[in-house]
N, C-alpha and C positions, 0 to 999 in steps of 0.2 A: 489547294495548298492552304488557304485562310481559313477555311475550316480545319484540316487537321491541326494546325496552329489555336484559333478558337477551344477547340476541343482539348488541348493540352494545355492550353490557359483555366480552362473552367476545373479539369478535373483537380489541377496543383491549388487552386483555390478552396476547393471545397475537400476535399480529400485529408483526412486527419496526417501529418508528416510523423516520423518518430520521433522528431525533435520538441513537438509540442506534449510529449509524453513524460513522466516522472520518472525516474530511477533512483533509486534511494539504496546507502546505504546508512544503514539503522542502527547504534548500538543501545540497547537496553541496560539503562541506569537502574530504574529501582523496578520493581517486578515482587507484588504481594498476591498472597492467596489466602481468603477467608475462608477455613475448612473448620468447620462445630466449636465456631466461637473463638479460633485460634488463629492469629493471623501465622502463615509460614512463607518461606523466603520462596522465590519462584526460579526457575529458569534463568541464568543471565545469559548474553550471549551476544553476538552479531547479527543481522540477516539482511539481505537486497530485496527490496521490493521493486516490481516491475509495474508500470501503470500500462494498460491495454486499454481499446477500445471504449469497453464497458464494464473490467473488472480491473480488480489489481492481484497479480500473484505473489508469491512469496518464495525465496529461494529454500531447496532443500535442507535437513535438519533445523534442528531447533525447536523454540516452544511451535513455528509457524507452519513449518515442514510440506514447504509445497502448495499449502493454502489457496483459496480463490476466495476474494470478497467483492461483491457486487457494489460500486460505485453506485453513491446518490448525487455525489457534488464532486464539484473539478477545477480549479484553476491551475495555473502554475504555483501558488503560494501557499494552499489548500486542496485538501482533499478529503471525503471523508467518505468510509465502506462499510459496507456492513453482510457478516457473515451467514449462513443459514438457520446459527444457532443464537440469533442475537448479538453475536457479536459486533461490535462499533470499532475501529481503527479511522483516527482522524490523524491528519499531519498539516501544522503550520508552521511556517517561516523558521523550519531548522528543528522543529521537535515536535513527538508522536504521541499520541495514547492511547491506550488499549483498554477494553472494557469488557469481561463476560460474565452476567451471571444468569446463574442456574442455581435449581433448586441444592444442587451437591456443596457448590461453592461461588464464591468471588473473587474472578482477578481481576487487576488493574495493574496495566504497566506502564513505564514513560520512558524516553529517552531524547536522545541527539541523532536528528541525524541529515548525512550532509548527499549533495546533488553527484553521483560518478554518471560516466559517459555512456551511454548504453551501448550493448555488444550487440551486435546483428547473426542471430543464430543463424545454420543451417546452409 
């Protein structure tokens, strides 16, 4: 019995909870694209981000649509990911930013955005 006890003491210890996880919802304030020397107005819009393990996803539609950005850094107050195409998405204390460039174009976007309760799918 002190082992299984033991054993459910160590795992709650070391075992990532969902609560020490981010859920974000995000509104995008400004949103510019650098397209042949012309800046143009971007996507505005809402979207949930989800913090995972080792990534963070993106809720369906929008400029994000489903996304997965591979986590370098992690607190609660900080975060900062980055996509397969360069992309950077950082968040601190209540506001995000977004970064992509490619030889096509540059965006950068920024917003607010505040802590909701995370839903337990499935």
């Amino acid at each position: 019995m002190r082992l299984v006890a033991l054993a459910v003491f160590l795992i709650s210890i070391t075992s990532p909870s969902l609560a020490e996880y981010l859920t974000l919802e995000c509104e995008i304030k400004q949103h510019i694209i650098l397209r042949e020397h012309e800046p143009v107005d971007g996507m505005m819009g809402t979207f949930i981000m989800h913090e995972r393990n080792k990534d963070i996803t993106f809720s369906r539609g929008g400029y994000f649509d489903g996304g997965t950005f591979d986590i370098e850094f992690s607190t609660p107050d900080y975060l900062k990911a980055a996509g397969d195409y360069g992309q950077t998405f950082i968040y601190r204390e209540g506001k995000f930013h977004f970064s992509f460039i490619s030889y096509m174009h540059v965006t950068s976007m920024s917003g607010q955005c505040k802590h909701v309760p995370r839903v337990i799918e499935g």
